[in-house]
MARTOR-781581 format. One line per field, with one value per residue (C-alpha): x, y, z; residue in three letters; residue number from 0. Coordinates in steps of 0.25 Angstrom, whole numbers, m for minus. Example, Ala and Ser with C-alpha at 12.3 -4.5 7.8 and 13.67 -1.06 7.14 Angstrom:
BEGIN
X <- c(49,55)
Y <- c(m18,m4)
Z <- c(31,29)
r <- c(Ala,Ser)
k <- c(0,1)
This chain:
BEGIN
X <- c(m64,m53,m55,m44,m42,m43,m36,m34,m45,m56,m56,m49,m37,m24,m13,m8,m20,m24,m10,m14,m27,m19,m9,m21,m28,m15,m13,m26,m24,m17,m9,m14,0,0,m13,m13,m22,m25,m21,m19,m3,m9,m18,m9,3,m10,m12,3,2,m10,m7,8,m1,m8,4,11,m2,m4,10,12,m2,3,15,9,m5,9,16,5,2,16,15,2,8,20,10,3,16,21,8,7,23,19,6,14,27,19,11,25)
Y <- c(3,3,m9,m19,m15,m26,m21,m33,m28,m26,m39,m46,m52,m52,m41,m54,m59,m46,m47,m61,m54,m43,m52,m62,m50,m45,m58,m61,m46,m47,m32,m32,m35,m48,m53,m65,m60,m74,m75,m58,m62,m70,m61,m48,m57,m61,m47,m44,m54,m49,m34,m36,m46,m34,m23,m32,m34,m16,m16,m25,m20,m6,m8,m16,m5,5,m5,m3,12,15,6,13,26,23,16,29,38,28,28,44,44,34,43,56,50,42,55,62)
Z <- c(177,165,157,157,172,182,195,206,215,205,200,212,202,206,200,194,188,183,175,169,164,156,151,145,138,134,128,120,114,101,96,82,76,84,78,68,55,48,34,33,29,18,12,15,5,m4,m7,m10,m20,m25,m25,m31,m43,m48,m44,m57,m65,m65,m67,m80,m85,m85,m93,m102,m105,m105,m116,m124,m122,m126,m138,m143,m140,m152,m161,m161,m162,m174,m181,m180,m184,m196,m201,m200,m207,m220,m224,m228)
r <- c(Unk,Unk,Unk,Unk,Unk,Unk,Unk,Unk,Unk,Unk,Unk,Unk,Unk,Unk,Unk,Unk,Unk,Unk,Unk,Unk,Unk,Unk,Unk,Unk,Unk,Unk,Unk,Unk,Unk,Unk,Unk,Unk,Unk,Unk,Unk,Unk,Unk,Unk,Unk,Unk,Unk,Unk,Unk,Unk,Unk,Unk,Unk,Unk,Unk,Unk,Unk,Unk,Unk,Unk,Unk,Unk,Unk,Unk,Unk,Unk,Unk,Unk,Unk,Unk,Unk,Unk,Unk,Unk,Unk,Unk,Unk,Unk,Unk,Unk,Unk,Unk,Unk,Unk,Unk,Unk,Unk,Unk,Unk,Unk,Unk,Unk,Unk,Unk)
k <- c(0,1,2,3,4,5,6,7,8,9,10,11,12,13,14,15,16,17,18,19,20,21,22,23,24,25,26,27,28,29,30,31,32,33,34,35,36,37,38,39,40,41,42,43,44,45,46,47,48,49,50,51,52,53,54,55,56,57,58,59,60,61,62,63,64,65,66,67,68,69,70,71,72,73,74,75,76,77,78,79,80,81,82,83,84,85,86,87)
C-alpha cells in the first residue's frame, strides 16, 4: 500500500473523513518559505552591519598605505633629483 493512501474501505473512514485527515496533515506541513526561523533576520542585518564595518575599514586603510606609498615614491624621486643636481 502507497503511503499516505487511506481508501474508505481500508480503514472503514468515510470519503469525508479521509479529506479532514489530508487537510490536517496538509496543515501541520509548513513549505519551507513559510517557516518562522527565530532571530535569522536579526543576525542576517548583524552581519550587514558587520561586513559593511570592515568593507570601510579595507577601504580607508588602503588609501591611507597608498598615501604613503605615493609619498615615499616622490621622497625618493627628489632626493635622487637633489644628489644628481648638487654634484654639477
Amino acid at each position: 500500500m502507497v503511503e499516505g493512501f487511506r481508501p474508505e474501505h481500508f480503514d472503514g473512514k468515510s470519503k469525508s473523513d479521509n479529506c479532514l485527515y489530508n487537510q490536517s496533515v496538509r496543515d501541520r506541513r509548513q513549505h519551507p518559505s513559510e517557516l518562522k526561523l527565530h532571530g535569522v533576520e536579526d543576525n542576517i542585518k548583524m552581519s550587514q552591519k558587520v561586513l559593511t564595518a570592515m568593507s570601510r575599514r579595507m577601504s580607508r586603510k588602503k588609501w591611507i598605505i597608498g598615501t604613503i606609498v605615493a609619498a615615499l615614491v616622490i621622497a625618493v624621486v627628489f632626493l635622487i633629483l637633489y644628489f644628481k643636481l648638487s654634484k654639477e
